[in-house]
N, C-alpha and C positions, 0 to 999 in steps of 0.2 A: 578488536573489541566488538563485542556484540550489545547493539539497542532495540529493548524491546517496549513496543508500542501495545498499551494497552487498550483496546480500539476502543471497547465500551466505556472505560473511563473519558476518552476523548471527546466517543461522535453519539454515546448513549443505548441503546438495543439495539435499533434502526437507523446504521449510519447511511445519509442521503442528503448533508447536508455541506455545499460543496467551499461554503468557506470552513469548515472546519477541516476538511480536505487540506484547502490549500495552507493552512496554518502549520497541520502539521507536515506538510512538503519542506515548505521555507523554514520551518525552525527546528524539523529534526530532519527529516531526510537528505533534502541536499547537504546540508554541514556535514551530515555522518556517510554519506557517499566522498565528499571533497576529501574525508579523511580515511576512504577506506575501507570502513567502517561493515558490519553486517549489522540489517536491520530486521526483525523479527515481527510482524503484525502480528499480535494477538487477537484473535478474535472470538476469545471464549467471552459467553453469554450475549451475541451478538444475531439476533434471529433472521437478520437481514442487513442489504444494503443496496444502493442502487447503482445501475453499470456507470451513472455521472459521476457519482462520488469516486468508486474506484480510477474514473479516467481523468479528476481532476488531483487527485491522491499522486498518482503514477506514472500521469504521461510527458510531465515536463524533468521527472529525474531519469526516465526511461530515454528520451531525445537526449538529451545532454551527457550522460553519463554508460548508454547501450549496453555493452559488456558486463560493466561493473553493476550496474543498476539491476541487471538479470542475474549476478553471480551472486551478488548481495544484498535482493530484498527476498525475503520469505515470509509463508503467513503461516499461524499454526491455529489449530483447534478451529476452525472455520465450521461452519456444518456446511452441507451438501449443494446449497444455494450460492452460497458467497462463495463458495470454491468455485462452482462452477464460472461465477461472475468475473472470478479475481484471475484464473487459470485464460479463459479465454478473451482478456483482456494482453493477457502476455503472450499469448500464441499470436494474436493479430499483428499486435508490435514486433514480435520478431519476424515478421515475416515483409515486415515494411522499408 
């Protein structure tokens, strides 16, 4: 099953806010990793975001769940900023 996360609906243009982060960690990601699951960030109409959000977003389903959390989270429609933010955020972690 694939869940997709509509980030602007979530965090708004400029996600940077790290409870909203951790919201949607605890109540969609880890559930839909404990099951499996692939999760899809969407992050069309999203002009930005900050390296805290994405590190409180991803780094406790990334420790917990490694493998699976790199085989089954994806983002799509990013622009060139937040890719760059969300991309080297997962290259540090895999290398940890």
């Amino acid at each position: 099953m694939t869940i997709t996360v509509k980030m602007y609906n979530e965090a708004g243009k400029f996600a940077e806010n790290k409870e909203i982060a951790k919201t949607i960690r605890t109540k969609l990601i880890i559930p839909n990793l404990e099951n499996n699951n692939m999760i899809v960030f969407d992050f069309n109409h999203i002009e930005g975001c900050t390296q805290s959000f994405i590190h409180a977003l991803l780094s406790k389903p990334i420790r917990d769940f490694r493998e699976t959390a790199f085989n089954n989270l994806l983002y799509q429609n990013a622009n060139k900023d937040v890719k760059r933010l969300y991309q080297s955020f997962i290259v540090i972690c895999r290398k940890v």
